[in-house]
C-alpha positions in Angstrom: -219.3 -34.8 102.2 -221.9 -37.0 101.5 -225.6 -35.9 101.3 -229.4 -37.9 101.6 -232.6 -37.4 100.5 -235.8 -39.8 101.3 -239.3 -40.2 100.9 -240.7 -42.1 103.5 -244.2 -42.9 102.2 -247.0 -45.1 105.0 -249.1 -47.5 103.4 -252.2 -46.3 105.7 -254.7 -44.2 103.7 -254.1 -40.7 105.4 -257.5 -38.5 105.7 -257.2 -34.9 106.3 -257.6 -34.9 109.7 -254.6 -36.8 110.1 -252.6 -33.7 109.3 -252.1 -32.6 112.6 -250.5 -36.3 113.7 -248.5 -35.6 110.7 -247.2 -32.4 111.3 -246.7 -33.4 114.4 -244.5 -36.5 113.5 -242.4 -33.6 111.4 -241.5 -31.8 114.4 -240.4 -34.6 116.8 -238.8 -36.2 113.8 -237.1 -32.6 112.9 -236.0 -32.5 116.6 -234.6 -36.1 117.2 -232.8 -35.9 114.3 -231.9 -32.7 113.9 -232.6 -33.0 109.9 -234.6 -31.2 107.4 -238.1 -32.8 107.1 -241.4 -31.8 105.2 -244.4 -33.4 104.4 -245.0 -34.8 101.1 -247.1 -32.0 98.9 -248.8 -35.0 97.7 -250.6 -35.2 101.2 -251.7 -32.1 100.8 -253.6 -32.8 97.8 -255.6 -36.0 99.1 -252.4 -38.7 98.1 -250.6 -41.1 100.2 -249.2 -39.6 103.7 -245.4 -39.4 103.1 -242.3 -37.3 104.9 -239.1 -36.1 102.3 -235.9 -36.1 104.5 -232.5 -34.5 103.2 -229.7 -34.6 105.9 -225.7 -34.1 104.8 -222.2 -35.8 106.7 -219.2 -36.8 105.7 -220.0 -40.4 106.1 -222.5 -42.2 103.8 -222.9 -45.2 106.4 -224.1 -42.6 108.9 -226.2 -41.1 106.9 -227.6 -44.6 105.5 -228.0 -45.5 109.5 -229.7 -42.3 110.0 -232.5 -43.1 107.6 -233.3 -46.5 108.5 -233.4 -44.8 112.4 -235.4 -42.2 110.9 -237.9 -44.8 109.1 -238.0 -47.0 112.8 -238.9 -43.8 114.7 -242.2 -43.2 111.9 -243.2 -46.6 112.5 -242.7 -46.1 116.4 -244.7 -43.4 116.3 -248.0 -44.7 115.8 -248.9 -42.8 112.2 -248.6 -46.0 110.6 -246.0 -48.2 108.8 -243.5 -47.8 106.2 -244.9 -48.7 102.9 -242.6 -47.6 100.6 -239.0 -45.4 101.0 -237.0 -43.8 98.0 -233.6 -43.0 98.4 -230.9 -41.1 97.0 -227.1 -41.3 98.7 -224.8 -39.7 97.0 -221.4 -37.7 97.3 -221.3 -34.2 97.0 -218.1 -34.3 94.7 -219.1 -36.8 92.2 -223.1 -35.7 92.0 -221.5 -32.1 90.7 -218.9 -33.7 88.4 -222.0 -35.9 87.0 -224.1 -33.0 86.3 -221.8 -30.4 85.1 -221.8 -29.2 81.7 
């Protein structure tokens, strides 16, 4: 089983009021998808507008396909482009043998 987690981060300067379009991104993204999604806290605090998603399956090319449909739906959308997406793929087997004792 294989899991994801991305940061999705749009090179348009987000202003507060941009929150609801945000939030609003989040739940048609969440639904689509069917994947956990939040915004950034970073947006929260006046930074960049960025989305963290974390989905799991047992293939890593599905899950690698899923984020770059995931990053074409944002850009789709109308909030603004992708400026920048950070990625971590990994195995659930192999991240826990990595990180145990």
């Amino acid at each position: 089983m294989f899991f994801v987690i991305s940061k999705l981060t749009f090179e348009t300067q987000a202003k507060p009021r941009d929150a609801r379009d945000l939030a609003a991104l989040v739940e048609k993204l969440r639904a689509r998808f069917r994947i956990s999604v939040e915004i950034a806290d970073e947006f929260h605090k006046g930074g960049d507008a960025a989305v963290i998603v974390a989905a799991v399956h047992p293939s890593d090319m599905k899950l690698s396909e899923l984020i770059d449909a995931i990053s074409d739906a944002c850009e789709d959308s109308g909030f603004g482009r992708i400026h920048s997406e950070n990625t971590i793929l990994e195995d659930f087997e192999s991240f826990t043998e990595e990180h145990e004792g």
